[in-house]
C-alpha positions as CSV (number, residue, x, y, z in Angstrom):
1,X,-155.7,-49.1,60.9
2,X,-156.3,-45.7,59.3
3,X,-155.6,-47.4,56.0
4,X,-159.0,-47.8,55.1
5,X,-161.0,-46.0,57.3
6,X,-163.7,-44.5,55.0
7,X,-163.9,-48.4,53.2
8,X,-167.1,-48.3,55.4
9,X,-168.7,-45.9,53.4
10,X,-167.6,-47.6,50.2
11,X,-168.9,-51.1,51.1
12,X,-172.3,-49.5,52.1
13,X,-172.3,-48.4,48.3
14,X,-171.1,-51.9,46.8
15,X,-172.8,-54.0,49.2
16,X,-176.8,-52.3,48.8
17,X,-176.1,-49.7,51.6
18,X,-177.1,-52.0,54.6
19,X,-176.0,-50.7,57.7
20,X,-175.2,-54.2,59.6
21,X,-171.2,-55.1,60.7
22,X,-170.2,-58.5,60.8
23,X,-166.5,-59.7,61.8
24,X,-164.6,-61.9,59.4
25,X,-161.5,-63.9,60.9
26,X,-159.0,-63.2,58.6
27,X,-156.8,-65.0,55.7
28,X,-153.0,-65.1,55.7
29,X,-150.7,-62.9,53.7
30,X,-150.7,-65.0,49.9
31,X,-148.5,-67.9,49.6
32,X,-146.8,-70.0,46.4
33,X,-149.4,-72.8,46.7
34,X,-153.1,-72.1,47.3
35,X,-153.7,-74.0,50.4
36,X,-158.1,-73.8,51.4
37,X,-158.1,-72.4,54.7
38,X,-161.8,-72.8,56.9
39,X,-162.3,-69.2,58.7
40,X,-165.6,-68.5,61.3
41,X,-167.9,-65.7,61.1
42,X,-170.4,-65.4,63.5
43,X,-173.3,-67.5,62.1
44,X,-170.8,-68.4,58.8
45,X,-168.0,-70.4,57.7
46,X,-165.7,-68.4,54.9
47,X,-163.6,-70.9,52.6
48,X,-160.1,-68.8,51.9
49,X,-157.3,-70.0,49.3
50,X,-154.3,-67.7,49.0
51,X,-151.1,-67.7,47.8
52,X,-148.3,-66.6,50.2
53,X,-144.9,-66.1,48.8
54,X,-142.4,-63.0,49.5
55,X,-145.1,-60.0,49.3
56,X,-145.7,-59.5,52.6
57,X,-145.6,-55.5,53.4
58,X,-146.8,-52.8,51.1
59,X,-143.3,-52.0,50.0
60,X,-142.9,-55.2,49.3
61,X,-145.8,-55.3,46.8
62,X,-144.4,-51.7,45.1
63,X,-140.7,-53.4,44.7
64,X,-142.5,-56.9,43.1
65,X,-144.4,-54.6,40.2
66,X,-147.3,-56.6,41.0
67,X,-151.2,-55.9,42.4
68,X,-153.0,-57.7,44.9
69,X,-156.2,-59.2,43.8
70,X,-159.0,-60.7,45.7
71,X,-162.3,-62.8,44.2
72,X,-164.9,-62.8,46.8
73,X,-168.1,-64.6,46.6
74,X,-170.5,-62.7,49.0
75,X,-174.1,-63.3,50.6
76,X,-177.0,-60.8,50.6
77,X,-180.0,-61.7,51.9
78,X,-179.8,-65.3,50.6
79,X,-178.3,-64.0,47.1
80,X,-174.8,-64.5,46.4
81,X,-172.9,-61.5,44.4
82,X,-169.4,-61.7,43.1
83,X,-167.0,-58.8,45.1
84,X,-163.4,-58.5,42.5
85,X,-160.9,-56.3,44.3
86,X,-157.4,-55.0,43.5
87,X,-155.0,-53.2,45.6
88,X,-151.4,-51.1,44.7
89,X,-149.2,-48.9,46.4
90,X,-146.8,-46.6,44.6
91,X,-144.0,-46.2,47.4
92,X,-143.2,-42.9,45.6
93,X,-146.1,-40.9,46.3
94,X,-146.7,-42.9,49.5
95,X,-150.5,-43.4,48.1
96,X,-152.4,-46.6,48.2
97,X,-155.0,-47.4,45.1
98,X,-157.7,-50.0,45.3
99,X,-160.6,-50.7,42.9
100,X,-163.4,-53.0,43.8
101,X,-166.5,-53.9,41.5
102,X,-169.1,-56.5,42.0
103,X,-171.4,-58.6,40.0
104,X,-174.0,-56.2,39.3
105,X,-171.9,-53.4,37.4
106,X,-171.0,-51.4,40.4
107,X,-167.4,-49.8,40.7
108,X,-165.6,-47.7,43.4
109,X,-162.4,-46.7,43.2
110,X,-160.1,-45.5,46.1
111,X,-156.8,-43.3,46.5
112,X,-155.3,-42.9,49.9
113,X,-152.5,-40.5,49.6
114,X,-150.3,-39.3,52.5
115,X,-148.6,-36.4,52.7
116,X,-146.7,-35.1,55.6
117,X,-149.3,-34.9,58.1
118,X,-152.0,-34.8,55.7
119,X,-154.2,-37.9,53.6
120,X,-156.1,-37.1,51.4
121,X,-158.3,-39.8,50.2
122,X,-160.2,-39.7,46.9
123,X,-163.5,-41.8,45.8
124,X,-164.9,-42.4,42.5
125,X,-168.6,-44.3,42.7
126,X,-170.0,-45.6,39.0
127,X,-173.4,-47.1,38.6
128,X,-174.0,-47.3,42.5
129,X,-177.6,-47.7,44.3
130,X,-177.9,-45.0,46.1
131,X,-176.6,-42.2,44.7
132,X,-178.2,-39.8,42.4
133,X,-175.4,-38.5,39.4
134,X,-176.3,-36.0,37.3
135,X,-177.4,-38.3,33.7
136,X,-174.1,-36.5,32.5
137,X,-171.9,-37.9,35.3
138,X,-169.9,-41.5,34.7
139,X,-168.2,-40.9,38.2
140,X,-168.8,-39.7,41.0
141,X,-165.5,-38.1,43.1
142,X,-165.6,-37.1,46.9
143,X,-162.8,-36.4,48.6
144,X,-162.2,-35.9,52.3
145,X,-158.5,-34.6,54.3
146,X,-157.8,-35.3,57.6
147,X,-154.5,-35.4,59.7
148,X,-152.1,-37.7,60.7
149,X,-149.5,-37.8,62.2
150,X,-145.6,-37.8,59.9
151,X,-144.8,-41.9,61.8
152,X,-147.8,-42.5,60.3
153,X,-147.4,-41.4,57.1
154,X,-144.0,-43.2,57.3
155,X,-145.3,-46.7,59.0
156,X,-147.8,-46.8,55.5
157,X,-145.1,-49.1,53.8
158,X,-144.3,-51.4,56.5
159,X,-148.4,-52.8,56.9
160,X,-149.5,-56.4,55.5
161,X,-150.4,-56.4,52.2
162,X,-153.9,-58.3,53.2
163,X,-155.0,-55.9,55.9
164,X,-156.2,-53.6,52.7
165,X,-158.8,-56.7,51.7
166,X,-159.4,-57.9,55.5
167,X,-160.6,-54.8,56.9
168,X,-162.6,-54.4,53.8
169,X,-164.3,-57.3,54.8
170,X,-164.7,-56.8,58.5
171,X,-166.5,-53.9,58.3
172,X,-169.0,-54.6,55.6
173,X,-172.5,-55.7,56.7
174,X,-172.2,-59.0,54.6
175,X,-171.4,-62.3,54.9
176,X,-168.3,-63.8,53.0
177,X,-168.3,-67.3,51.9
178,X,-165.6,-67.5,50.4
179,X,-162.6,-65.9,48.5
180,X,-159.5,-66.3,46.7
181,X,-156.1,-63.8,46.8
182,X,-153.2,-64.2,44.6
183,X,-150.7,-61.4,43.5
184,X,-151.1,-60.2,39.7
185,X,-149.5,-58.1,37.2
186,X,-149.5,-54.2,37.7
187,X,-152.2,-52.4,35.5
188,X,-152.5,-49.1,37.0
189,X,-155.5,-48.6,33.9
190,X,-157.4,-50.1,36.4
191,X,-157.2,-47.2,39.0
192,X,-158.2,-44.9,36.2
193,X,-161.5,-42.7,35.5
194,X,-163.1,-43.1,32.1
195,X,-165.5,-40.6,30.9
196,X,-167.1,-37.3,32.8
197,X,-166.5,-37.1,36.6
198,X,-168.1,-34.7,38.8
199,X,-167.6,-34.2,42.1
200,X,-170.0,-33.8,45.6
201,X,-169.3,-30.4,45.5
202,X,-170.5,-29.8,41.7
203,X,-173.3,-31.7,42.1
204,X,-174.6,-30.0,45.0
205,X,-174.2,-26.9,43.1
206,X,-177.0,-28.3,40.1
C-alpha cells in the first residue's frame, strides 16, 4: 500500500542502514485482551500480543482520540535493540503521523499528507547513523510529492490500523522477535520538532 512507501528509507536510518528485506507474517488488528500470538519469519519465530477491540480502520482510530503504539524488540546482528512506534491519523487533513525511535537515541518522524491527487510526505531524522547534519541542525527534514490518484486519497481512512506497523516491519532488513500493540492516549507533542530543523535542500546549499 502507498501508505508507507518511503518507510524503507526510514528503517534503513533506524535500523543501521542495512540493505537486506526480510518478510514478517503479520499480527492482528489490537484486541481487549492481549492474547501471545507465534508468527514465522524465514529463519525466526516473532512472539506478538495485541489488543483488538473496535479500532480497526484509520477513521476509526481518528473518531476513538487515541494513538496506536507498538514495542518491538528487534535483532541486529545478534544484538537486540528496542524499536517504540506510534501512529495517528487526523481525518481532517487526511494526513497520517507516525514517530518511531529505538534504543540507541535515534528518532524519525513521518507525515503522509494527501491532498487531491497529491501526498506529500515529510521526514524529520535526529541523531541517525548515517547522515551528516550541520552541528547546528537537531532535525533533519526531506520531503518528497508524488501523485495519486483522488480514490486513493479517499480509500486512506478505510485501511487497518496495523498495516502502518506491519509494513514497517516487512520491509526492514531485521529480524523481529517480538512485539506488543495496544491503542493509547492521543499526544500529538509526539509528532512535533524540537529545536533547529534544516532541510536536504539547506544543507546541500552549506
Amino acid at each position: 500500500m502507498r501508505l508507507l512507501a518511503l518507510l524503507l528509507v526510514l528503517l534503513v536510518v533506524l535500523s543501521g542502514c542495512s540493505g537486506k528485506e526480510e518478510k514478517v507474517e503479520t499480527a492482528e488488528t489490537p484486541k481487549p485482551e492481549k492474547t501471545p500470538v507465534t508468527e514465522k519469519t524465514p529463519e525466526k519465530k516473532t512472539e506478538v500480543v495485541v489488543e483488538e477491540g473496535e479500532i480497526n480502520t484509520l477513521l476509526d482510530l481518528f473518531n476513538a482520540k487515541k494513538m496506536y503504539y507498538v514495542k518491538a524488540t528487534i535483532s541486529e546482528e545478534g544484538a537486540e535493540k528496542t524499536m517504540e512506534f506510534w501512529f495517528y491519523y487526523d481525518a481532517n487533513n487526511n494526513e497520517q503521523k507516525m514517530r518511531m525511535q529505538n534504543s540507541e537515541g535515534e528518532v524519525v518522524i513521518i507525515k503522509h499528507k494527501y491532498e487531491g491527487n497529491t501526498l506529500t510526505t515529510t521526514m524529520y531524522v535526529k541523531n541517525a547513523g548515517g547522515i551528516n547534519a550541520p552541528q547546528n541542525c537537531d532535525w533533519v527534514e526531506i520531503k518528497t510529492t508524488q501523485e495519486i490518484s483522488p480514490g486513493e486519497a479517499e480509500d486512506v481512512k478505510s485501511e487497518p490500523v496495523g498495516d502502518a506497523f506491519k509494513t514497517t516491519v516487512t520491509q526492514q532488513g531485521k529480524i523481529v522477535e517480538k512485539y506488543e500493540a495496544k491503542f493509547v492516549d492521543l499526544d500529538l507533542s509526539l509528532f512535533e520538532t524540537h529545536g533547529n530543523v534544516c532541510s536536504i535542500s539547506m544543507m546541500m546549499q552549506r
